[in-house]
Rosetta silent file (secondary structure, phi, psi, omega in degrees, C-alpha in Angstrom):
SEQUENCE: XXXXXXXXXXXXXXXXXXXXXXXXXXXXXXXXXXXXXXXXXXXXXXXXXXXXXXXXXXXXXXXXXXXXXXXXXXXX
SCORE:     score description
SCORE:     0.000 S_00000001
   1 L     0.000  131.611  177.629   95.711   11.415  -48.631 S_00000001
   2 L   -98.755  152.939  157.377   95.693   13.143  -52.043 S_00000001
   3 H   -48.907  -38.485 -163.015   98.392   12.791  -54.446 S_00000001
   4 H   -55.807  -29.393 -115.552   98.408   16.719  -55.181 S_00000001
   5 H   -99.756  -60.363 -151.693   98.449   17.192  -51.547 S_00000001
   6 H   -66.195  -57.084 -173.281  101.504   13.898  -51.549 S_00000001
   7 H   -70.744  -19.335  177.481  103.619   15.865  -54.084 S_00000001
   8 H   -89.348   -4.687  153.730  103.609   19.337  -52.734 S_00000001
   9 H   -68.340  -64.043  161.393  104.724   18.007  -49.257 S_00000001
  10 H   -40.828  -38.927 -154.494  107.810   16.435  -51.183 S_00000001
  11 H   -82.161  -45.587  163.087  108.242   19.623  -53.324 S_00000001
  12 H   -44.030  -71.675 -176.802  108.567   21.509  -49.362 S_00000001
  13 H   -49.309  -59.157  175.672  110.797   18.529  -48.105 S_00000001
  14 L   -85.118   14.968  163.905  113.406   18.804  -50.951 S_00000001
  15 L    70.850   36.915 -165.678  113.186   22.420  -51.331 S_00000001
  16 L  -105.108  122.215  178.677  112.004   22.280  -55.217 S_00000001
  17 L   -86.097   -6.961 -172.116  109.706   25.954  -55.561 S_00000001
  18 L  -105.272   61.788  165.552  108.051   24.969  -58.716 S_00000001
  19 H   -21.075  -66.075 -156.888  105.553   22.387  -57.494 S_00000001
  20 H   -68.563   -2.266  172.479  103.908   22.270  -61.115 S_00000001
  21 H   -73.792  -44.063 -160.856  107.467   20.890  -62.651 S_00000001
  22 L   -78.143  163.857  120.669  106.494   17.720  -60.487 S_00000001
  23 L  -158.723 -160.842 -169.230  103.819   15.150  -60.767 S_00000001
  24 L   -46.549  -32.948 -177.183  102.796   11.404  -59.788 S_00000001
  25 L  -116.043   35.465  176.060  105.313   10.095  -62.335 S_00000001
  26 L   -93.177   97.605 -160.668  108.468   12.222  -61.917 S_00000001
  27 E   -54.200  115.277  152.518  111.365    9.846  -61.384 S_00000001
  28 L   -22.912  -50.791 -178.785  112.559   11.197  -58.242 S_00000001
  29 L   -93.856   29.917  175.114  115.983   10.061  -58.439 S_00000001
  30 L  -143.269  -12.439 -163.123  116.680   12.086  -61.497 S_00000001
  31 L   -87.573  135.758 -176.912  115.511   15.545  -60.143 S_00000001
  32 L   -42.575  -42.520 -174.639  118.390   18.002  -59.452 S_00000001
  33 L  -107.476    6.047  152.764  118.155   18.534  -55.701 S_00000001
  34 L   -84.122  153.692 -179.123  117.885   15.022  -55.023 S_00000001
  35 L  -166.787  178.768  163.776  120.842   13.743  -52.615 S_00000001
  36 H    -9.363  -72.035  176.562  121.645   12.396  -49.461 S_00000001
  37 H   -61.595  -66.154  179.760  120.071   15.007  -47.645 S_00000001
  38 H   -52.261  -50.484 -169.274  116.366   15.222  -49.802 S_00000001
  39 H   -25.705  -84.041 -141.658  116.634   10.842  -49.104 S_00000001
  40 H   -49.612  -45.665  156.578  116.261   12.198  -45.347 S_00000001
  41 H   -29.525  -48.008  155.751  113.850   15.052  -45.939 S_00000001
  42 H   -82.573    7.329  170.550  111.582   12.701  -47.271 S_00000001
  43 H   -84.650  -69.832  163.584  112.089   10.191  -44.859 S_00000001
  44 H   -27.141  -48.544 -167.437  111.254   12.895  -42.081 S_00000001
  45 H   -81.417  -21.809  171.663  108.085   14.425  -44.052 S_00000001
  46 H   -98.383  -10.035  168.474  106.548   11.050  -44.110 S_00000001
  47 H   -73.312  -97.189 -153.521  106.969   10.013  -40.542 S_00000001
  48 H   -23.128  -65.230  173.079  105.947   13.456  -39.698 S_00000001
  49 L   -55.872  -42.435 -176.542  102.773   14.600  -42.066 S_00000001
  50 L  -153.739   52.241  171.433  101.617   11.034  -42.234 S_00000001
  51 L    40.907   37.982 -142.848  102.940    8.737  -39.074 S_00000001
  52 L  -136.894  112.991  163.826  104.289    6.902  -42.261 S_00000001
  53 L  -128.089  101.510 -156.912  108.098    5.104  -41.485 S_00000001
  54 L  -121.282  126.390  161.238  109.697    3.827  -44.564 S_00000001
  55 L   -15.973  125.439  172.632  113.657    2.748  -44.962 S_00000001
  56 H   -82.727    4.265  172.833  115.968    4.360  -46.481 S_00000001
  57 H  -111.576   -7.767  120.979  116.837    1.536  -48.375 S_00000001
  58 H   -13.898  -55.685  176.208  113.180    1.065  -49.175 S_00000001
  59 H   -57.727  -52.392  -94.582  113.151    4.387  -50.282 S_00000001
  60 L  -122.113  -58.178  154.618  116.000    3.802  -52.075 S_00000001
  61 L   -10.679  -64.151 -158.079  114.044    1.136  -54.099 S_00000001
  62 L   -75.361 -155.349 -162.234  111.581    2.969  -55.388 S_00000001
  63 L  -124.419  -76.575 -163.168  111.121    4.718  -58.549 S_00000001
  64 E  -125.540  142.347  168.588  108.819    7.839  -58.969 S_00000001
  65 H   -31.017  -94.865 -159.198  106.443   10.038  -56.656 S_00000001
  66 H   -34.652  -45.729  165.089  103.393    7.739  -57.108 S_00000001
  67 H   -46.758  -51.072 -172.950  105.687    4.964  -55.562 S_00000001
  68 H   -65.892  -59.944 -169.198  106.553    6.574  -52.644 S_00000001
  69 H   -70.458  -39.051  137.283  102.873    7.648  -52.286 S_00000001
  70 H   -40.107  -18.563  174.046  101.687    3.999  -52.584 S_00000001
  71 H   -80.743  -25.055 -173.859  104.246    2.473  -50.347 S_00000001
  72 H   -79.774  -44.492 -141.855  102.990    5.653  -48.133 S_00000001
  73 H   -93.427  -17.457  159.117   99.345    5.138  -47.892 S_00000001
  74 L   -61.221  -17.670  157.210   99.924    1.191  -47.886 S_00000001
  75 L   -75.278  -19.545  153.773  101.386    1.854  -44.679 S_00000001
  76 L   -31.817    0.000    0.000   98.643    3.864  -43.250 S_00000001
């Protein structure tokens, strides 16, 4: 698993079209179309894309893309 790969699968799950606005340290939890809904979207895209099943209050936890995507591929 690549990051570029890790962030443009998030940027699809929360519906953000500008991929290149993102990268590995772009607090998550500050970005405009996260909510409720994006939690589950990215809950969904990581069981799905990469057999990956993380909490939502795990999730919840974390910080920034590069978080998520260590917590993903430690699970791997």
């Amino acid at each position: 698993m690549d990051i570029q790969y890790f962030i443009e699968r998030f940027a699809e799950a929360i519906e953000i079209e500008q991929v290149d606005a993102l990268s590995a340290k772009t607090v998550f939890h500050n970005l405009d179309a996260w909510n409720s809904l994006a939690l589950l979207s990215v809950i969904a895209m990581l069981d799905e894309t990469f057999g990956v099943q993380i909490e939502m209050k795990e999730l919840e936890k974390l910080v920034t893309i590069q978080d998520i995507f260590d917590k993903a591929r430690s699970l791997q």
